[in-house]
C-alpha positions in Angstrom: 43.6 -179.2 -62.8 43.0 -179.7 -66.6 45.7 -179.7 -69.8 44.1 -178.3 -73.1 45.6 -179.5 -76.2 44.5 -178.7 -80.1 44.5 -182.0 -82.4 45.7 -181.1 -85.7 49.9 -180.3 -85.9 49.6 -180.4 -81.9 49.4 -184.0 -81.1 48.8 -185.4 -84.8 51.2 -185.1 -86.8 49.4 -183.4 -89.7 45.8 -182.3 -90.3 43.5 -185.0 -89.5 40.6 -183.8 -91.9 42.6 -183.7 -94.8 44.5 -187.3 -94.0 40.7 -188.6 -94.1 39.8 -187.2 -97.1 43.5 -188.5 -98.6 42.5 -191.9 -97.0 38.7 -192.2 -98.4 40.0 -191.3 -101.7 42.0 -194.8 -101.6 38.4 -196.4 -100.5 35.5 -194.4 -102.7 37.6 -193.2 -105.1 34.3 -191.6 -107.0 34.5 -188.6 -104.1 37.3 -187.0 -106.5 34.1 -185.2 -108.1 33.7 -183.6 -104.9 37.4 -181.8 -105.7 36.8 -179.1 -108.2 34.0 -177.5 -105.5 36.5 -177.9 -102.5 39.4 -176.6 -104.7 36.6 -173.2 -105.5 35.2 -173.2 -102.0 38.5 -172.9 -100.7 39.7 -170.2 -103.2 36.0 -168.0 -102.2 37.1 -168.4 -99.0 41.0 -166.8 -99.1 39.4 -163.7 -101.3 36.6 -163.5 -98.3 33.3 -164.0 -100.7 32.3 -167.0 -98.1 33.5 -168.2 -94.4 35.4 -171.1 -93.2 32.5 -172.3 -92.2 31.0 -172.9 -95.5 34.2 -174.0 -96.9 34.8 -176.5 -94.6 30.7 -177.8 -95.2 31.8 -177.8 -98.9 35.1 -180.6 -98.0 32.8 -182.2 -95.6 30.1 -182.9 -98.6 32.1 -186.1 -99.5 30.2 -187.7 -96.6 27.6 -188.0 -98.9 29.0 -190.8 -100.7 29.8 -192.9 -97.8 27.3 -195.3 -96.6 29.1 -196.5 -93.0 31.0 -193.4 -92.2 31.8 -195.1 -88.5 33.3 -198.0 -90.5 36.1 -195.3 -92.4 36.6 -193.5 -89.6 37.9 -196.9 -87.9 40.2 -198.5 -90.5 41.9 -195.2 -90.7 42.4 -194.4 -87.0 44.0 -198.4 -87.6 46.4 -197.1 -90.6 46.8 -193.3 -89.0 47.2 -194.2 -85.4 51.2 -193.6 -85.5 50.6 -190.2 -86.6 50.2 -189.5 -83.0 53.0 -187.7 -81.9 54.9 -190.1 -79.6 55.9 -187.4 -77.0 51.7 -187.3 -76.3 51.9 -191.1 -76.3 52.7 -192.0 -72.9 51.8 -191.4 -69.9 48.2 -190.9 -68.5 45.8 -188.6 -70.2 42.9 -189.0 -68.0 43.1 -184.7 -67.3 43.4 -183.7 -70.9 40.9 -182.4 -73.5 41.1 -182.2 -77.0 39.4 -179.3 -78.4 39.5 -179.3 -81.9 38.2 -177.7 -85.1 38.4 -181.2 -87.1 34.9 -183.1 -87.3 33.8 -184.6 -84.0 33.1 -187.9 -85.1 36.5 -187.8 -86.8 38.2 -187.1 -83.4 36.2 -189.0 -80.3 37.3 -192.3 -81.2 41.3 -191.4 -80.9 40.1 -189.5 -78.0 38.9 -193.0 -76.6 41.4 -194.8 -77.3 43.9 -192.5 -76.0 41.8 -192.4 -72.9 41.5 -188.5 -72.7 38.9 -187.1 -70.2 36.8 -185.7 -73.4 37.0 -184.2 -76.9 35.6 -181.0 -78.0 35.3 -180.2 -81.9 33.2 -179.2 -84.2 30.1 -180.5 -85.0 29.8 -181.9 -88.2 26.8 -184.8 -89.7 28.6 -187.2 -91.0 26.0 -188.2 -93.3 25.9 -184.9 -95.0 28.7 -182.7 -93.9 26.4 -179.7 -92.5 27.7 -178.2 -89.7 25.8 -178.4 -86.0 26.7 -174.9 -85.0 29.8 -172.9 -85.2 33.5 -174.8 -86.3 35.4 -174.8 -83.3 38.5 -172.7 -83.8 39.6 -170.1 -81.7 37.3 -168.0 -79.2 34.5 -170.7 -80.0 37.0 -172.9 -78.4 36.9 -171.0 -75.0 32.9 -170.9 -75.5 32.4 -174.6 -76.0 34.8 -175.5 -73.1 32.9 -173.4 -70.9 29.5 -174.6 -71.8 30.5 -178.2 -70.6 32.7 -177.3 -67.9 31.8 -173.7 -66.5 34.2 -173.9 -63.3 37.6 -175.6 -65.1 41.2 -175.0 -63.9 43.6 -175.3 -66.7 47.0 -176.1 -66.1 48.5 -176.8 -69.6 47.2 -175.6 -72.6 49.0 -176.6 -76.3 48.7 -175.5 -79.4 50.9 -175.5 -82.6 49.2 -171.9 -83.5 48.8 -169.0 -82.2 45.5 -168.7 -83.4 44.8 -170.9 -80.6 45.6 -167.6 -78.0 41.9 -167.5 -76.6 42.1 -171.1 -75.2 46.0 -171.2 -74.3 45.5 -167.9 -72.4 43.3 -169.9 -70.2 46.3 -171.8 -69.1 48.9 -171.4 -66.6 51.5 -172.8 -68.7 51.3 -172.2 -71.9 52.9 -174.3 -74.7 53.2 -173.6 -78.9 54.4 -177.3 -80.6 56.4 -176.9 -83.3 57.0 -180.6 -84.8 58.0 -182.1 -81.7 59.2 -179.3 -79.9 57.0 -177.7 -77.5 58.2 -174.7 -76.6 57.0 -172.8 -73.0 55.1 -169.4 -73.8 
């Protein structure tokens, strides 16, 4: 038997994307020109002219100006680490997956260090920001679990949002994480 648990508000305290984007503005401070098109991209997207997909490629363009994106991705893990809600902190995680719309290469190494049985987000180059299918948020979720693991049992799934329905409803406990409540659902 598995636990399922989203990243972002769930077990970080925060959103993970947006701390990284915060942080690499303290490192390459010349990706501020990127912030007029994520401030319109996200505007298209809340009057529906594009899809969060697209929006979220337009934030992701900053990786464009970083040269050693595994080298960022470190140092703020290092400074961001205790952003990890400490209820998640102990014990052993060697049953849970992290499935997560936040980049992939944003999320693995917390996953390792954690020691988590495997994290599932969304695919994102992180050289250029295009996305390597669909963003993983809520039915995709369900259909990227079951691509790697076609016969799972879930025990716990969590989730601060009930967006995240589709993948707790594969659960036979069912938890929503509200700060550092977690309530049973």
């Amino acid at each position: 038997m598995f636990n399922l648990y989203d990243f972002d508000k769930t077990i970080y305290d925060g959103d993970s994307s947006i701390d990284f984007f915060l942080f690499l503005l303290t490192k390459r401070w010349k990706i501020i020109k990127y912030f007029p098109k994520i401030i319109l991209s996200f505007f298209k997207y809340k009057a529906k002219i594009i899809s969060k997909d697209n929006m979220k490629e337009k934030f992701f363009s900053i990786l464009y100006e970083i040269d050693d994106i595994d080298k960022y991705v470190k140092l703020f893990w290092k400074s961001h680490n205790k952003k990890i809600k400490k209820w998640y902190l102990y014990g052993n995680h060697n049953k849970d997956i992290i499935i997560s719309a936040s980049p992939e290469f944003l999320i693995k190494p917390i996953g390792i260090k954690l020691k988590v049985k495997d994290v599932i987000a969304t695919k994102v180059d992180k050289h250029t920001g295009i996305f390597d299918g669909k963003n993983c948020y809520g039915e995709e979720k369900v259909k990227r679990l079951y691509e790697k693991y076609n016969n799972i049992t879930i025990n716990n799934a969590y989730s601060d949002s009930y967006s995240d329905m589709p993948m707790l409803n594969l659960a036979k406990n069912k938890f929503i994480v509200k700060k550092n409540k977690i309530i049973k659902i």
